[in-house]
C-alpha positions in Angstrom: 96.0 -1.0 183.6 98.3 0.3 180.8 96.8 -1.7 178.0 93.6 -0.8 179.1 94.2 2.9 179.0 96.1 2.7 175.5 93.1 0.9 174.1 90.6 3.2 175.4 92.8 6.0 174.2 93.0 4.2 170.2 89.3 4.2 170.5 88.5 8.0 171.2 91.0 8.4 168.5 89.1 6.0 166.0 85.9 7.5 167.0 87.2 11.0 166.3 88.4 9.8 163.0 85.2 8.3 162.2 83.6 11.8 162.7 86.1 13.9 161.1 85.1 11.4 158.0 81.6 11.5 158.5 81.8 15.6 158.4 83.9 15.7 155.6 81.3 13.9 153.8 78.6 15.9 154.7 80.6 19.0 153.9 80.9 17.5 150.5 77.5 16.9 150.0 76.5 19.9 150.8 79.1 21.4 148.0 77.4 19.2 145.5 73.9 20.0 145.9 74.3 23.7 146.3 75.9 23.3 142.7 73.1 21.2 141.6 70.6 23.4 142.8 71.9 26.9 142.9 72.1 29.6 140.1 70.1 28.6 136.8 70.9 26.0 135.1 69.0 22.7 135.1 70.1 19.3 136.0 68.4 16.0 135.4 69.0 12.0 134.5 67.6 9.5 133.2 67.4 5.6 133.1 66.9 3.1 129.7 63.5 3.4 130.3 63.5 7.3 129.7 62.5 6.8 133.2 63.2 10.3 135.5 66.0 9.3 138.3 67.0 12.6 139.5 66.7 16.3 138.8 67.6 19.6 140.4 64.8 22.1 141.6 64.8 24.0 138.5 64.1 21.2 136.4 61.0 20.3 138.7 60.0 24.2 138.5 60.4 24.1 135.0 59.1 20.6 133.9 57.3 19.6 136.2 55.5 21.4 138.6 54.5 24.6 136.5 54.5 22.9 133.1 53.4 19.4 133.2 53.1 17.6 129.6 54.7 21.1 127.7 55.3 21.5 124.2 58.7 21.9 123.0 59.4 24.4 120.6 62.5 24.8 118.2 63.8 27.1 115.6 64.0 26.8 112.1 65.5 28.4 109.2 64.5 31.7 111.8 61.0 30.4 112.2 59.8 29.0 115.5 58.3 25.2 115.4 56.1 23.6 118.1 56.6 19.9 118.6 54.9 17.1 120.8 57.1 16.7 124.1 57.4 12.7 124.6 57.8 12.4 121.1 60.9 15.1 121.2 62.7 13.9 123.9 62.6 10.3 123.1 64.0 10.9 119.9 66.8 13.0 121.6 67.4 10.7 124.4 67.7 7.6 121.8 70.5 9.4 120.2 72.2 10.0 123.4 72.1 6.1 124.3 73.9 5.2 121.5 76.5 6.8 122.9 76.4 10.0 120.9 76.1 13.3 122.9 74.7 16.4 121.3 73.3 19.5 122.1 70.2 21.5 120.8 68.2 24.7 121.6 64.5 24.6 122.7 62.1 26.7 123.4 59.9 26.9 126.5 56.8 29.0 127.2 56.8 30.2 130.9 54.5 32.2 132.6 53.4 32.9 128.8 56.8 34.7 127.9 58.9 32.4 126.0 62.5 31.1 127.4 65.4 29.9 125.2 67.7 27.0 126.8 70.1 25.2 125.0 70.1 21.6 126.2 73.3 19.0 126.3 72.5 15.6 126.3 75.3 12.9 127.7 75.4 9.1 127.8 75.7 7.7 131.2 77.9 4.8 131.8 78.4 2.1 134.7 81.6 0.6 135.8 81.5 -1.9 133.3 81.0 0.7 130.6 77.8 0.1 129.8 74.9 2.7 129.0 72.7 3.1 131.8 70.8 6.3 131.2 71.4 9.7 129.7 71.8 13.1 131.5 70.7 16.3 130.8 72.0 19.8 131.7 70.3 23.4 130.2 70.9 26.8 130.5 69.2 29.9 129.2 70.1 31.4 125.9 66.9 33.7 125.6 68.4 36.9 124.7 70.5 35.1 122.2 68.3 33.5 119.9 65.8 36.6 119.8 68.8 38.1 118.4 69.4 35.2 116.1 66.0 35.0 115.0 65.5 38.8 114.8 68.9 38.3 112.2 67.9 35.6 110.5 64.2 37.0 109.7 66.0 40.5 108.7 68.4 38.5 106.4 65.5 36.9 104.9 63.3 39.8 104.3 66.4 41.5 102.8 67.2 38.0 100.8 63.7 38.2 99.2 63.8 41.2 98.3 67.9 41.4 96.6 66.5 38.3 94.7 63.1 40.2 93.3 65.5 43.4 92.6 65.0 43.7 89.1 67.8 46.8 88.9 71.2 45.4 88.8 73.1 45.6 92.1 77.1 45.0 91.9 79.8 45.5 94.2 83.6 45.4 93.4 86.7 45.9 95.2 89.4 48.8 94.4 91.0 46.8 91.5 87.7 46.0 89.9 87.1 42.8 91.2 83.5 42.1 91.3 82.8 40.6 94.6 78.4 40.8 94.8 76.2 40.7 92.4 72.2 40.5 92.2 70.2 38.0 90.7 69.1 40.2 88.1 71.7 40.2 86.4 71.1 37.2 84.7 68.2 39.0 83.3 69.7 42.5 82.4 73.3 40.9 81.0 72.2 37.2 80.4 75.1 36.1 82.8 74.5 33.9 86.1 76.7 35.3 89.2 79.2 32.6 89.3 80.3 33.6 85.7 80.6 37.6 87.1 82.3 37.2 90.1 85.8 37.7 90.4 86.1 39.0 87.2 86.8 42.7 86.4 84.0 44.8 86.4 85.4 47.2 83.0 85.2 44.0 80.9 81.5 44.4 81.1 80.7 48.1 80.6 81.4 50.4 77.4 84.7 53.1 78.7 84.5 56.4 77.1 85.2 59.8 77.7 81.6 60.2 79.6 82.6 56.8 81.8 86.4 58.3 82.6 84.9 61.8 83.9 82.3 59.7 85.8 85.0 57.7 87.7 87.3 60.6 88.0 84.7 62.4 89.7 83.6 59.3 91.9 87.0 59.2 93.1 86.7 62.8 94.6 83.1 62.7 95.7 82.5 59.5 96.5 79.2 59.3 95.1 78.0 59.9 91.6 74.3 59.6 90.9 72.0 58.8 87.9 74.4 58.9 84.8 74.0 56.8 82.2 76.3 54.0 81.0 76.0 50.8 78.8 76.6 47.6 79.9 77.9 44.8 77.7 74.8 41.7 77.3 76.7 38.4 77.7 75.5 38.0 73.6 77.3 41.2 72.9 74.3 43.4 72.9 74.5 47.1 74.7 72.5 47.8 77.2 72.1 51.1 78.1 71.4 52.3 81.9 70.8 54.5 84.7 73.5 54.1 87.6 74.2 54.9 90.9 77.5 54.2 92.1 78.9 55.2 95.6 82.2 54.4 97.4 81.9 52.3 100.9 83.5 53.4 103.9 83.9 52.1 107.4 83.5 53.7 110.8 87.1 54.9 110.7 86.9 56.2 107.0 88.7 53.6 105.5 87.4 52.7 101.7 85.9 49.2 101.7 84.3 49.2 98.4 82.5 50.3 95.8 78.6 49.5 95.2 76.3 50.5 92.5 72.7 50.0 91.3 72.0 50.1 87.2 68.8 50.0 86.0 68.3 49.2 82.5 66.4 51.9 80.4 66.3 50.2 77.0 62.2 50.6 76.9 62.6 54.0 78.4 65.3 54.9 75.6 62.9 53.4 72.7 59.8 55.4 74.3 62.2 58.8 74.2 63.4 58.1 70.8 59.4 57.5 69.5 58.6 60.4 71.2 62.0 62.3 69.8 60.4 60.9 66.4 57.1 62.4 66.9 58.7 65.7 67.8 60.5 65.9 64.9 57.6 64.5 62.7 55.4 67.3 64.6 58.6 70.1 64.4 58.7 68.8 60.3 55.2 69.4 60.0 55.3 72.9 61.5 57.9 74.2 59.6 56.0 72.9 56.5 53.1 74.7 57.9 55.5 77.8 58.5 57.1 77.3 54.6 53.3 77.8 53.1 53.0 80.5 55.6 55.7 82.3 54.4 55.1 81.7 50.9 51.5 83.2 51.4 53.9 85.8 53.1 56.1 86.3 50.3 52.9 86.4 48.0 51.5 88.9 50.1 54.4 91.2 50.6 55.6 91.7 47.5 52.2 93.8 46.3 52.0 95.6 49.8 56.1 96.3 49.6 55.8 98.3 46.3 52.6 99.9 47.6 54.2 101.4 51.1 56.9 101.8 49.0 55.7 104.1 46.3 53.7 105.8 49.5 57.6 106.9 50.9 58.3 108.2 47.4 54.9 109.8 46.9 55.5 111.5 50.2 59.1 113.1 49.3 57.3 114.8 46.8 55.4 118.4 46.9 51.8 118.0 47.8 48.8 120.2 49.2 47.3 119.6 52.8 44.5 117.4 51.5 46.9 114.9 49.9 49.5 114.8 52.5 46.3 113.7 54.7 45.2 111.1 52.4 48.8 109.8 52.5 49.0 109.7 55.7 46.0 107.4 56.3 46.7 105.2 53.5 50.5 105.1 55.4 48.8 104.2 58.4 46.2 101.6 57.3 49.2 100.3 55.4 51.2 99.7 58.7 48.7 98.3 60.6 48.1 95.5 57.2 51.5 95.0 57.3 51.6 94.1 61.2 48.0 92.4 61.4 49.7 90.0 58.3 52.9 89.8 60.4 50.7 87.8 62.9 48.0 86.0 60.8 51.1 84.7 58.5 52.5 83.4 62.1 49.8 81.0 63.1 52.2 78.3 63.8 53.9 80.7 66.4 50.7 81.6 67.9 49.0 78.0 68.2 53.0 77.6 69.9 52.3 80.1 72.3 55.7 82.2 70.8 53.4 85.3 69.9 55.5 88.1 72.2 53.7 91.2 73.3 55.5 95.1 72.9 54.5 97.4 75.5 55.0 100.8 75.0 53.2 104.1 76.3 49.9 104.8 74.0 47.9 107.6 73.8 44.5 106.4 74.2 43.4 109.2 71.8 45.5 108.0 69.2 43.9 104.6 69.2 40.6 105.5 68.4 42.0 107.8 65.6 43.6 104.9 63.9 40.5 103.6 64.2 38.5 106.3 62.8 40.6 106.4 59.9 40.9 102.7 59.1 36.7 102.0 59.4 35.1 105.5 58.8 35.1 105.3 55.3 33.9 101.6 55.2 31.6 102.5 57.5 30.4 104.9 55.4 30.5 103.2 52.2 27.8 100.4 54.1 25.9 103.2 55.5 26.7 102.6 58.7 27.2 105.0 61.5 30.4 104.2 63.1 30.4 105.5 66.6 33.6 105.9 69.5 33.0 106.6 72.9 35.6 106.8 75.3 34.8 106.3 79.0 34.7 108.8 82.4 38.7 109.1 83.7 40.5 107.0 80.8 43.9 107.3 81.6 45.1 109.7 77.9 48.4 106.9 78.2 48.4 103.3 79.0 51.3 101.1 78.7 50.2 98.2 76.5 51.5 96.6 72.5 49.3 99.3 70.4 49.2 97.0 67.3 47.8 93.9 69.4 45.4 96.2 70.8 44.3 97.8 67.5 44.1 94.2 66.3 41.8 92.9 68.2 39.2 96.2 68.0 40.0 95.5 63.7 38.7 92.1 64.1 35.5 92.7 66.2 34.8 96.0 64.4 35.5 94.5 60.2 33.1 92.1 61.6 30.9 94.3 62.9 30.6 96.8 59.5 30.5 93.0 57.7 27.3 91.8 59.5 25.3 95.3 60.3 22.5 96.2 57.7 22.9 99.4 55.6 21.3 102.1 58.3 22.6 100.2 61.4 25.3 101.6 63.9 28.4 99.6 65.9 29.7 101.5 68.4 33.3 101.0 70.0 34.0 101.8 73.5 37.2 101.6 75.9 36.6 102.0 79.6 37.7 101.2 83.2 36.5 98.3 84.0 38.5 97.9 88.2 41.2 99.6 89.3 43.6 97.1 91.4 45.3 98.1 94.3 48.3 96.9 93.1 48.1 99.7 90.7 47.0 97.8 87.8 44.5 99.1 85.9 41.4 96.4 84.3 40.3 98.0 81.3 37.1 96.6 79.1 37.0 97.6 75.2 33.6 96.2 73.5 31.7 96.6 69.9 28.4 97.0 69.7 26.3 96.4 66.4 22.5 96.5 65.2 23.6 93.7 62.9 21.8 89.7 62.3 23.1 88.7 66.0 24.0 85.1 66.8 22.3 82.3 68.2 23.2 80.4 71.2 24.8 77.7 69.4 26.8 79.7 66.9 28.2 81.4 69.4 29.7 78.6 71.2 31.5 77.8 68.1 33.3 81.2 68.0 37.0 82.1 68.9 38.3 78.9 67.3 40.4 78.8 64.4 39.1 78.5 61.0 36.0 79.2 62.4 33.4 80.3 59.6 29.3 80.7 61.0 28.6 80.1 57.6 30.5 77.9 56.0 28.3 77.0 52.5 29.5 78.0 49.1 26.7 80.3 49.2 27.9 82.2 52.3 27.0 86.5 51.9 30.1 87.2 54.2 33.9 86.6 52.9 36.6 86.3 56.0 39.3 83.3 56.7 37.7 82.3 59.8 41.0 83.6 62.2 40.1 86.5 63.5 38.1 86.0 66.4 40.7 83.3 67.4 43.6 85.4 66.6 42.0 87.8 68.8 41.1 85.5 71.8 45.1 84.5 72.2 45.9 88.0 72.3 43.5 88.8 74.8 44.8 86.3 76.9 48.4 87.5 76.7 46.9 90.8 77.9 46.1 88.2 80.5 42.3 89.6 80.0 38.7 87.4 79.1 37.0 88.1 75.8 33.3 87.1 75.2 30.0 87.6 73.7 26.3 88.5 73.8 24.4 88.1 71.2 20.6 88.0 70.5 19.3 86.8 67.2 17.8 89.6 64.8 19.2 91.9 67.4 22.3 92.4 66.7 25.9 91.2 69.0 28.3 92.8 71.3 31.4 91.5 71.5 33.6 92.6 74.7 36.9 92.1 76.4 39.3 92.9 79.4 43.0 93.7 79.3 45.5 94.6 81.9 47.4 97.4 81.7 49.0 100.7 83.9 48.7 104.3 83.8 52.0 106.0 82.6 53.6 109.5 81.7 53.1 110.9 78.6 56.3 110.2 76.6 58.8 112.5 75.5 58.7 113.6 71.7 60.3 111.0 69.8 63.6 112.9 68.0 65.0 112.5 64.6 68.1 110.6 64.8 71.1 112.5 63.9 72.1 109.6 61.7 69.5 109.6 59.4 71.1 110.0 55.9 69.1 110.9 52.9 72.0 111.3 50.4 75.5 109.5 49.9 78.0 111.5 48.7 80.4 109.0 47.9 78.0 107.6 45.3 78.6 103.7 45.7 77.7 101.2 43.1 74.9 98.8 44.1 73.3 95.8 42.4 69.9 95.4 43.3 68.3 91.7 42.6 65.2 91.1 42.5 62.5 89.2 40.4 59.3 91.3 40.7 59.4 94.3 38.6 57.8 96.7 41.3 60.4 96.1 43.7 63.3 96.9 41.4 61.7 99.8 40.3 61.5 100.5 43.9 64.6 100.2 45.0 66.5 102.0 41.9 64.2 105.0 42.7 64.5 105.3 46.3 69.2 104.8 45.7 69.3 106.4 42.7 67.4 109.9 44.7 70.2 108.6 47.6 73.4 109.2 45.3 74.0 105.4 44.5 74.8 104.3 40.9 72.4 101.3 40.7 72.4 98.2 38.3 69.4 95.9 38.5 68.9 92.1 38.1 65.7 90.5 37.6 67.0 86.4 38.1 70.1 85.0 39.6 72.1 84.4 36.9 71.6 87.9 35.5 73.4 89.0 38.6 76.2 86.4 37.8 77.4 87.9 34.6 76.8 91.6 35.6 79.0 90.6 38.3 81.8 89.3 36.1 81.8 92.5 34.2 81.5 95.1 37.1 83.1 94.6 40.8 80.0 96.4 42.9 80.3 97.9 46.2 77.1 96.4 47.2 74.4 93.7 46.3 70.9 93.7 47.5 69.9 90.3 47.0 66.0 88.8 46.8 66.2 85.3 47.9 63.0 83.6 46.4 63.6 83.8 42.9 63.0 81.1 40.5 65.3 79.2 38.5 68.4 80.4 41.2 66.8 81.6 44.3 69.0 84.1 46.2 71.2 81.8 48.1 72.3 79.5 45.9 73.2 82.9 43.5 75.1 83.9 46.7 77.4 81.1 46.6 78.5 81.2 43.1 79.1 84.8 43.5 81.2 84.5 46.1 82.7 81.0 43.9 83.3 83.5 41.3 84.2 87.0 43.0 86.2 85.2 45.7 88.0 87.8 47.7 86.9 90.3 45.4 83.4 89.4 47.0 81.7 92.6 48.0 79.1 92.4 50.6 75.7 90.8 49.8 72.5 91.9 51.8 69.2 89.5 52.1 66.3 91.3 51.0 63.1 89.3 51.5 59.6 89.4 51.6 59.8 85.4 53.0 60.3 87.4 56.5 59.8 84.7 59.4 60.9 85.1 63.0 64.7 84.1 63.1 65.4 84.5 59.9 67.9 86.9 60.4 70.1 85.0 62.2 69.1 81.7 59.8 70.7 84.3 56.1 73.5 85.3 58.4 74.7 81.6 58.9 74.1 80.9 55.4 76.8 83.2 54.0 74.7 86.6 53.9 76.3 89.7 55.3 73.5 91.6 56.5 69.1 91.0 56.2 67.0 93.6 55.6 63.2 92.8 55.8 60.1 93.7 53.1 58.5 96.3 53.0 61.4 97.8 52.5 62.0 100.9 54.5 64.0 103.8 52.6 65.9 105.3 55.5 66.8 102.0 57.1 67.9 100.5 53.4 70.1 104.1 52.8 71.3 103.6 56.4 72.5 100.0 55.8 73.9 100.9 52.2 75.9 103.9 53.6 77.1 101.3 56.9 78.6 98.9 54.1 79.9 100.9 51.7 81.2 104.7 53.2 85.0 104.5 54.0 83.7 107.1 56.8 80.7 104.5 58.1 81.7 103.2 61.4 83.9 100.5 61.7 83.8 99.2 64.9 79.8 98.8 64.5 80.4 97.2 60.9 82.6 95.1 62.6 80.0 94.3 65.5 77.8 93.0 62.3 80.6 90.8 61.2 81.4 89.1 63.9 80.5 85.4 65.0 78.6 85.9 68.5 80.3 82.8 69.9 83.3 82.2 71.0 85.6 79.7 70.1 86.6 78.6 73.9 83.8 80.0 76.2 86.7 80.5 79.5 83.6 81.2 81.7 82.4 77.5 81.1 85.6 76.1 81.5 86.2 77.9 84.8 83.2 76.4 86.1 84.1 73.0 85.0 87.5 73.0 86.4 85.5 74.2 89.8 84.0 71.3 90.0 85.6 68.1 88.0 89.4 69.7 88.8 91.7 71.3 86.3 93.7 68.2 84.8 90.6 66.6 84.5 89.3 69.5 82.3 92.2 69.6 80.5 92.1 65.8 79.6 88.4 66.2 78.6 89.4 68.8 76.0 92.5 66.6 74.9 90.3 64.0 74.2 87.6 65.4 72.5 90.1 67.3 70.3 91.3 63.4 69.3 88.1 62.2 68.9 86.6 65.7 66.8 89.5 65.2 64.5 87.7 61.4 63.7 84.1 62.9 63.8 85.3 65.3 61.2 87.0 62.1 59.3 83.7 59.4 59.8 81.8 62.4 59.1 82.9 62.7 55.5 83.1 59.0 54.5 79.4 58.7 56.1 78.3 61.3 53.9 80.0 60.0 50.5 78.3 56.2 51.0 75.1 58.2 51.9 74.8 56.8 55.4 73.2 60.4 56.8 71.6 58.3 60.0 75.6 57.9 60.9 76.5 61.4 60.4 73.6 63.1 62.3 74.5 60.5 65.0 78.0 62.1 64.9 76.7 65.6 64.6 74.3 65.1 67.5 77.1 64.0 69.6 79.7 66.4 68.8 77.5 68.8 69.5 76.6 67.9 72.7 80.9 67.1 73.8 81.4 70.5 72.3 78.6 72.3 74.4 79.8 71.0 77.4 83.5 71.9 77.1 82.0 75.4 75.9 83.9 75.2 72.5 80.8 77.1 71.1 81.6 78.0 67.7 82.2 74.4 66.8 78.4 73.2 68.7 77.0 76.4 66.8 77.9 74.8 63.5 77.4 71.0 64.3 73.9 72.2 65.5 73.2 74.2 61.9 74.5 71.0 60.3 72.6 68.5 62.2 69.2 70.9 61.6 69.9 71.0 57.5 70.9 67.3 57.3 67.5 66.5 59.4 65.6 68.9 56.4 67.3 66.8 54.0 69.2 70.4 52.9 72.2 68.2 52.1 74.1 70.8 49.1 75.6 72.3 51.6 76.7 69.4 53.5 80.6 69.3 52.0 81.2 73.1 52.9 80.0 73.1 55.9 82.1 70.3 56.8 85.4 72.3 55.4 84.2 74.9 58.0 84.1 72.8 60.4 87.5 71.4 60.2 88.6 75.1 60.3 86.6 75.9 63.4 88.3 72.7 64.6 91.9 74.2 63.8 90.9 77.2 65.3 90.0 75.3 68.5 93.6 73.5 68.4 95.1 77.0 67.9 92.8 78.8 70.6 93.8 75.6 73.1 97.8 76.0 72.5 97.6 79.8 73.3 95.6 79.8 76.3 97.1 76.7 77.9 96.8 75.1 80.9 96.6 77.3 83.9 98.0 76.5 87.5 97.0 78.0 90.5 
């Protein structure tokens, strides 16, 4: 009964056992396939045959039930290939049953979106350690590999285009080392990258003073932009180039690097210097244009300066009512010559657009009596009557340049009288032509004549310069062909219109428009108090001069002043009166023959030395900016023909009275620059830092003191191309640094030397050197300052 129980008992036991075992299992397979079939990745096996022998859902969701027979696609090189699905996998699964796993990224196109899984491939092996099959497991890596691909298409758009760059990009650490570099720069330098990098970018770039400010200051700013630099051509060429140059700096502010682009401007530099070659060919051109000019000036001037003269002396004298009126209107027909030539004999200035405008309060009145008496008696003389009408509510002043104006009403009314048949009339009118509200007042002027008129195709040909209706040697009317064109550039400063009608046989008026403004009548001009008509200290004065009229001239007009007077017809006349008599003054011509007035300057002062007294210019060869051009040249003081007998007493009485005033004379004397413009210094300590300012000028004092050297040999073997090069460039270091007395100079030098002037050359350079030693001395006393 015992055993039977016991047995009965092992059995329950056994059979509880059994289905503890069997649960386990189940538990266990349960745990595997919620593995296999839960979250997302996909499972799947199969046999030699490429046969499928099990798979997950996924793997029947993705390959098989929603996508039966799909294409495959893969990336490459950032592009996106589609290949043939057996054909894929078989070649992937052969390479897994040779024993070699691997793993790979495809690309699947579900529900049209497209879905990135990267796939591992393993061999499968039996108990005996043989290959049966391969298994596969994949997992999505979309988000990934649009990244990737975004990357790798950005790199290569950005690839493509550093590899067309044709500037130069470079990038160095902070010791130099170049690190990047562009393919370009095999074409800019003639290197290839591998022979760049690593090396030290200042092996490959010209260092000067320039490149050492341009570093300094990229150091503080951390960014400099378009300065030029050379580069160094791997077959020891310079290249010259624009450059950009920044520092790098990460999020926290911490410098990386430093990167630049440099573009090379070697065509750009050879354009500049052709057009820098046509400037000066057209600048050469013009001041040969300007030389005739002023020669025709000279010409001109010298008969007109001994006729207003002799009118000043005619006037001093005792004369009736009658002939002080006849002196006054040849005085005033004189004046208005004089300034009409001033601008006909500047036609280079005018075609420049340099021709500057004088407004002043003018009687309206008084313009049509200058008028009167300048064309009534020619008018007369062609039995013509000459007419003026003046319109309703002319203002009796207007601001506007009354010699302009009165120039233009000469031209239109000379040619008026020249064309008009005995027993014609012309009549001149001014009138309002709008009043703006701005105050500004539109006035039109026009001259009317009975004369031959002009026919529709002449008179598209006027206002042009050197512009003749009839041009045949034959022609009945005499003129140079400038004044309508003279007249239409004035006219336009007056920001006004001029223009014509004209009917053939019928005769022409000619009209135009000018701005201007209503103004005050001015106070009576007073006699100034300074105005000297006799010296009392009776100072010697040479006076030299080749033209016969103007000596006699001059002697007159000082010898009624006071002043013992000596004259000299010819430069070296004035030489040996000036070895035999020490003058307080000379008055000296400068276009003389044989020795023109300047070079007779020099060897006075050679000869006086110290002793020197003070010479004046004294010219009829009177061109804008020449007084500034005789000062430079050595001349004390300029006075300009037609000589003017107050202002010529005024200017012998400033130079020569012990009781003239000094600080005035002074004010003559001295240079109007300055040897060390402080202003321009402060401002470039402002912004580049004070030692750096102070190096600058330490090294441009060293390298002025070799200018000054190369300068001189340059010039002895004749190499002028050299020494303007060294002019031009000292002149620039010496603008910058404001040392403005030396730029001054290496500017005059540079202009003489490019005019082939080169008798000077040697002087000039001893000046120079002593505006340099000035510089050295000015630098010493004014130091460096700390704040």
């Amino acid at each position: 009964m015992k055993d039977r129980t016991k047995k009965a008992e092992d059995l329950v036991v056994k059979v509880n056992e059994l289905k503890e075992k069997l649960f386990a299992e189940k538990n266990k397979n349960s745990f595997t396939n919620s593995i296999l079939e839960g979250g997302t990745l996909i499972i799947w096996a199969v046999n030699n045959e490429f046969e499928l022998i099990s798979f997950n859902q996924n793997y029947f969701n993705f390959f098989l039930q929603e996508n039966p027979g799909i294409k495959v696609g893969y990336e490459e090189r950032g592009v996106v290939k589609i290949a043939n699905s057996d054909t894929f996998w078989k070649q992937k699964y052969k390479r897994a049953l040779t024993g070699r796993s691997h793993n790979f990224e495809i690309m699947l196109k579900i529900e049209g979106e497209e879905q990135w899984k990267e796939v591992f491939l393993n061999p499968i092996y039996d108990t005996r350690g043989e290959i049966t099959g391969v298994s596969g497991l994949a997992y999505d890596i979309t988000e990934k590999m649009q990244s990737r691909i975004a990357l790798m298409k950005s790199e290569e758009k950005f690839r493509n285009i550093f590899e067309s760059f044709q500037d130069l990009y470079f990038r160095c650490d902070f010791n130099g080392k170049l690190t990047m570099l562009s393919p370009s720069v095999s074409d800019i330098m003639g290197y290839t990258e591998g022979e760049l990098l690593g090396k030290h970018v200042t092996n490959f770039y010209l260092y000067n003073i320039q490149t050492k400010f341009l570093i300094r200051k990229l150091a503080q700013e951390k960014r400099v932009r378009n300065f030029e630099a050379s580069v160094i051509h791997k077959s020891g060429k310079i290249i010259p180039c624009i450059c950009n140059v920044r520092v790098i700096q990460d999020e926290r502010g911490r410098l990386k690097h430093v990167e630049g682009v440099a573009r090379d401007i070697t065509e750009l530099k050879q354009t500049n210097q052709e057009l820098q070659r046509s400037k000066e060919l057209a600048e050469k051109s013009l001041k040969i244009k300007e030389r005739f000019l002023a020669n025709m000036s000279h010409e001109i001037r010298t008969p007109l300066n001994g006729i207003i003269g002799m009118i000043h002396l005619l006037d001093e004298t005792q004369l009736d009512p009658k002939q002080k009126k006849h002196i006054r209107t040849v005085k005033s027909s004189a004046d208005i010559l004089l300034n009409i030539l001033n601008d006909l004999l500047d036609l280079s200035k005018i075609e420049a657009g340099k021709m500057e405008l004088k407004h002043v309060p003018t009687s309206t009145e008084a313009i049509f009596e200058k008028l009167t008496l300048l064309y009534r008696q020619q008018a007369n003389d062609n039995q013509i009557n000459l007419n003026f009408v003046k319109g309703d509510n002319i203002p009796e002043y207007i601001e506007v340049d009354e010699t302009k104006l009165i120039q233009v009403y000469s031209n239109l009314i000379s040619n008026a009288v020249k064309f008009t048949q005995p027993g014609g009339m012309v009549t001149v009118s001014l009138e309002i032509y709008k009043r703006k509200k701005s105050g500004t007042i539109l006035m039109e002027g026009y001259v009317k004549d009975s004369g031959i008129g002009i026919s529709k195709a002449d008179q598209r040909k006027l206002f042009s310069s050197f512009t003749q209706l009839d041009s045949s040697s034959k022609k009945s009317y005499k003129g140079t062909g400038l004044g309508l064109y003279i007249s239409r550039k004035i006219v336009s400063l007056f920001n006004g219109k001029i223009g014509i009608k004209s009917t053939e046989g019928k005769g022409s008026k000619f009209w135009f428009t000018f701005e201007t403004i209503e103004v005050e009548k001015p106070e009576e001009a007073t006699r100034p108090a300074t105005k000297i008509s006799r010296l009392d200290h009776s100072p010697t004065v040479l006076v030299v001069d080749d033209n016969n009229v103007n000596l006699d001239l001059a002697y007159e007009i000082l010898k009624n002043a006071g002043c013992r007077v000596t004259t000299a017809s010819s430069g070296e006349k004035a030489l040996v009166l000036c070895k035999e008599l020490c003058y307080d003054l000379i008055l000296m011509d400068i276009q003389m023959p044989d020795m023109d007035g300047i070079e007779a300057t020099k060897q006075i002062r050679k000869q006086c030395k110290k002793q020197t007294p003070p010479i004046i210019a004294m010219t009829a060869y009177s061109m804008k900016g020449d007084e500034a051009k005789y000062l430079a040249i050595g001349m004390d003081d300029y006075i300009a023909k037609p000589i003017n007998p107050t202002i010529l007493i005024q200017k012998v009485n400033q130079w020569t009275s012990d009781a003239a005033d000094e600080t005035e004379v002074q004010k003559e004397k001295n240079d109007k620059h300055q040897t060390i413009n402080q202003n321009t210094l402060d401002l470039l300590k402002q912004y580049a830092g004070e030692e750096a300012v102070q190096e600058a000028l330490d090294e441009f004092n060293e390298e002025c003191r070799m200018q000054i050297r190369d300068s001189a040999k340059m010039f002895e073997s004749k190499n002028i191309k050299e020494v303007l090069d060294i002019l031009h460039t000292l002149k620039g270091n010496a603008g910058t640094l404001g040392v403005e007395k030396m730029a001054f100079q290496a500017a005059k030098m540079e202009d003489e030397l490019k005019e082939k002037n080169y008798s000077n050359f040697v002087g000039d350079l001893q000046f120079l050197k002593s505006l340099h030693d000035e510089f050295i001395k000015e630098t010493k006393k004014v130091g460096p300052k700390t704040n």
